[in-house]
C-alpha positions in Angstrom: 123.6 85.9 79.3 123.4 88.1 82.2 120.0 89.0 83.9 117.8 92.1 82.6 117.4 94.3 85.2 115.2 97.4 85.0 115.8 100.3 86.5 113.3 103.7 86.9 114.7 106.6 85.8 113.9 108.5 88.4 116.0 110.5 91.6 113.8 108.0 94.1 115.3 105.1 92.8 118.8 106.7 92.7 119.7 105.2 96.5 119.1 101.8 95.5 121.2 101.8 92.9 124.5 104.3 94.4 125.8 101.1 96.2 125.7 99.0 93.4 127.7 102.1 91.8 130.7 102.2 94.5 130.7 98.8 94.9 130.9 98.0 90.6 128.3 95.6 91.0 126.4 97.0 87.9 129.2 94.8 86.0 127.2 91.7 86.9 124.3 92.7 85.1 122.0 94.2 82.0 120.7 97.2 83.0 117.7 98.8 81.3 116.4 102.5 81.8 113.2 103.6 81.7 110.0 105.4 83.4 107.5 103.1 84.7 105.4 103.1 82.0 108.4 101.4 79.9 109.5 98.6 82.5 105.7 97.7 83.2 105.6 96.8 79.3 109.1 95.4 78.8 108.8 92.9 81.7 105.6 92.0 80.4 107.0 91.3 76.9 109.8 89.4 78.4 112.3 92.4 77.4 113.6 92.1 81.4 114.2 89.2 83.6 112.9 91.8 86.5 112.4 95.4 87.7 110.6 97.6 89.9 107.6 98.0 88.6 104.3 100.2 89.2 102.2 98.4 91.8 99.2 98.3 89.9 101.2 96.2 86.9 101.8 93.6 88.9 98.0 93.3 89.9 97.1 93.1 86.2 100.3 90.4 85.3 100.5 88.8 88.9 100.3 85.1 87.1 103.5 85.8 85.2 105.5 87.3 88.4 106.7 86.8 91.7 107.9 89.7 94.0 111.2 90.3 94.9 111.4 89.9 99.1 112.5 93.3 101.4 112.4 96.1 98.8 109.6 98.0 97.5 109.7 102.1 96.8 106.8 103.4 99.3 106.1 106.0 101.6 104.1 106.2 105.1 102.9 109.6 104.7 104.3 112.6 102.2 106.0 111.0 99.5 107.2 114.2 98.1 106.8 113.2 94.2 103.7 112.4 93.8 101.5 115.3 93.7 98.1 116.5 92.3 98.5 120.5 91.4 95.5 122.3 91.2 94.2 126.0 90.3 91.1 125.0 92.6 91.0 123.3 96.3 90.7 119.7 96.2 87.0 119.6 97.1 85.9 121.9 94.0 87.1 119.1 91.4 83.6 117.6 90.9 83.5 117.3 86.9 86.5 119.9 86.4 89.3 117.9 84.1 92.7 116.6 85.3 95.6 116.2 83.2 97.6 112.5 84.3 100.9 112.1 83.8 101.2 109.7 80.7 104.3 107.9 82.7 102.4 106.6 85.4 99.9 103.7 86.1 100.1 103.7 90.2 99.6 106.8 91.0 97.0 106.8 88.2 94.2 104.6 90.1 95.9 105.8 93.5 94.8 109.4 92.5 90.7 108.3 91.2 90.9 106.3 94.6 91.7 109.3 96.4 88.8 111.5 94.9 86.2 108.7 94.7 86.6 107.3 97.9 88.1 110.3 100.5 86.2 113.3 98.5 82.9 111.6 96.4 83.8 113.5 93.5 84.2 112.4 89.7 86.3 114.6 87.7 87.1 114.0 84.0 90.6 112.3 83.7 92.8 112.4 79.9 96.4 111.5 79.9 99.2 114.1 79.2 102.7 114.5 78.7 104.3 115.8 82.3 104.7 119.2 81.2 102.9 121.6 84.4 101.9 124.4 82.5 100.8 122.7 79.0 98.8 120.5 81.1 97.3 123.1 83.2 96.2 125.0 80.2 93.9 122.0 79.2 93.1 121.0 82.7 92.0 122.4 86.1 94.7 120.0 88.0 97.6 117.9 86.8 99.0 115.0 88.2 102.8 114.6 88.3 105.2 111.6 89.8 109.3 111.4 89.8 111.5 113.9 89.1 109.4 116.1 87.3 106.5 116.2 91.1 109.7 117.0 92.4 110.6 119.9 90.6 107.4 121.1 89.9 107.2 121.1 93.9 110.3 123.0 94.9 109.7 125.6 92.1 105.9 125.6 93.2 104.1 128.2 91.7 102.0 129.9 94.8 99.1 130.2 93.0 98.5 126.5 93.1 97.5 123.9 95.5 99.5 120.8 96.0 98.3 117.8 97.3 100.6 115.0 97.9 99.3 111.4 97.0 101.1 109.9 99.9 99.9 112.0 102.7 96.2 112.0 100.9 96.1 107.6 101.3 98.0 108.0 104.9 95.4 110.3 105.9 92.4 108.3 104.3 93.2 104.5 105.3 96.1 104.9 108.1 98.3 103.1 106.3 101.9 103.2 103.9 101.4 103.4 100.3 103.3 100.8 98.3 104.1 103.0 95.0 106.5 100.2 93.3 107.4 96.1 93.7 109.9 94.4 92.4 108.9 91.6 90.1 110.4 89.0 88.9 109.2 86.8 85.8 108.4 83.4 87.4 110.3 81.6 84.3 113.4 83.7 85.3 113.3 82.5 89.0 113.1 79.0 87.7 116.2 78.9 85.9 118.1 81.5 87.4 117.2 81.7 91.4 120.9 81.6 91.9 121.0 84.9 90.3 118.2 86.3 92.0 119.3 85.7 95.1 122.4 87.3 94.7 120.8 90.5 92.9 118.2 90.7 96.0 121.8 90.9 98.7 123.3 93.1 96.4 120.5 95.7 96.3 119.6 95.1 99.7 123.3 96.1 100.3 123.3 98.8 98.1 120.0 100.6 100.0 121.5 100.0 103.5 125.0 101.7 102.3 123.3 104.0 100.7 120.9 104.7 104.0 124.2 105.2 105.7 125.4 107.8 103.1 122.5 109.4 102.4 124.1 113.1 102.4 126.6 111.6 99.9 123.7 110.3 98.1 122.2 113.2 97.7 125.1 115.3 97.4 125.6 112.6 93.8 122.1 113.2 92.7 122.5 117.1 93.3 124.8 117.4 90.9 122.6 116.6 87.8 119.6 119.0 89.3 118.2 122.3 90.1 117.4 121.2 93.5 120.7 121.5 96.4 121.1 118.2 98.2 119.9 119.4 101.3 115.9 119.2 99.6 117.4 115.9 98.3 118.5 114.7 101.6 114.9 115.5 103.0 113.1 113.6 100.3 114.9 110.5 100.8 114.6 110.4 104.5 110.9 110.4 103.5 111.0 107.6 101.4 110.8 103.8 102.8 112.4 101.2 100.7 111.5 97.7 102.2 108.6 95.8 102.2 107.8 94.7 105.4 104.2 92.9 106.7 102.8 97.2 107.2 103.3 97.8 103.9 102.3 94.4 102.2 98.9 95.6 104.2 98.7 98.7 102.6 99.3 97.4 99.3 96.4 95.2 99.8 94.3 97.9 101.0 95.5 99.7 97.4 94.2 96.5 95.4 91.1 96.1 97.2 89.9 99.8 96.6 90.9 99.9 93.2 89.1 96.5 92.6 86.4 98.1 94.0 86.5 101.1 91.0 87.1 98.6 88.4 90.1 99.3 87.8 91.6 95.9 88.3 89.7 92.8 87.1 90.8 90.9 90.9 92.9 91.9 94.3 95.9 89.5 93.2 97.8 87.6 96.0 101.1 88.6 97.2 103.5 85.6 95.8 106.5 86.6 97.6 109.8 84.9 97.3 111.3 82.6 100.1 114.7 83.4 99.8 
């Protein structure tokens, strides 16, 4: 049976996975699409042998998983698809409702973070489907992630603000936001590390190739979208995909403010694999 590998739908993802692409390695393997909110629940239900998955999931499952070594999907400043848009400046959303993205978990505490602990407000939070304008009809603000931040910020409409997740947590605790992890089900590792360790070189292959190519990357992922590659090619470059000690600090820094808001029951350890 060959491994389960997830994989987010999303354009961020997309340079992680071109090498595999060129280089056919996708033959070696299961792979299974979905948003975040889907992998977080099928590696949970043993439906993947591993995936990148929201960074707040693997706080809440961390005794079930270990994470995968040298990739993560994170940002040290703008991320550039993660965005709060608001009819109001950020400071005037005391009580006034926001609309999150029903696709998300993440960016979900990330963003109540943000506007407990950087602004002291509380507004009132319901989940939506990602559509801008339904949700803004509801909602004084609406939170968006992936594709659909992405294209909601290239076509922004002027009349709104935009504040971008990444930037807002750079800006509040100096340090990289880890958006993603790779996890691995710890029954998986023990009967397959073999396997694991030769998905980890192949993706870490695939995003240093694809680092190299990056205009041909984007170029690939321009053809599907409204937005020309050279946006596309600026939006990678501001993405960071490994996992090294600065951001395994800011992802501790994430856990221990959103323990602090209840929002996790404890700050989990970092179980990383040694391979």
């Amino acid at each position: 049976m060959r491994p389960r590998v997830g994989h987010i739908q999303f354009i961020n993802c997309f340079p992680l996975f071109y090498g595999l692409i060129e280089k056919k390695f996708l033959l070696e393997v299961d792979l299974i699409k979905g948003n975040p909110t889907d992998l977080n629940r099928m590696l949970a239900d043993n439906l993947l042998d591993l995936a990148p998955i929201s960074s707040i999931a693997y706080a809440r499952n961390y005794r079930e998983y270990v994470l995968m070594p040298e990739i993560s999907i994170s940002a040290d400043g703008d991320v550039k698809s993660i965005y709060l848009f608001s009819k109001l400046p950020i400071e005037q959303l005391d009580g006034k409702k926001i609309a999150l993205t029903n696709i998300s978990a993440t960016s979900h505490a990330l963003l109540r973070i943000i506007m407990a602990r950087k602004y002291g407000l509380a507004p009132e939070y319901f989940s939506s489907t990602p559509e801008l304008g339904a949700m803004l009809i509801e909602a004084d603000a609406a939170l968006l992630i992936g594709d659909d931040a992405l294209r909601a910020k290239y076509n922004q409409d002027p009349r709104l603000y935009a504040y971008d997740l990444g930037k807002e947590w750079k800006d509040m605790t100096g340090l990289p936001m880890v958006f993603a992890v790779w996890a691995i089900r710890k029954d998986f590792v023990e009967k397959k590390l073999g396997q694991v360790k030769m998905i980890k070189d192949s993706f870490i292959d695939s995003m240093n190739y694809s680092l190299e190519h990056i205009e041909d990357v984007a170029c690939k992922a321009a053809q599907w979208e409204e937005i020309p590659a050279d946006y596309l090619v600026d939006y990678f470059n501001s993405l960071r995909f490994d996992f090294d000690e600065r951001k395994q600090e800011g992802l501790m820094q994430y856990y221990k403010e959103a323990h602090k808001l209840g929002l996790i029951e404890e700050v989990p350890p970092l179980t990383i694999l040694d391979i």
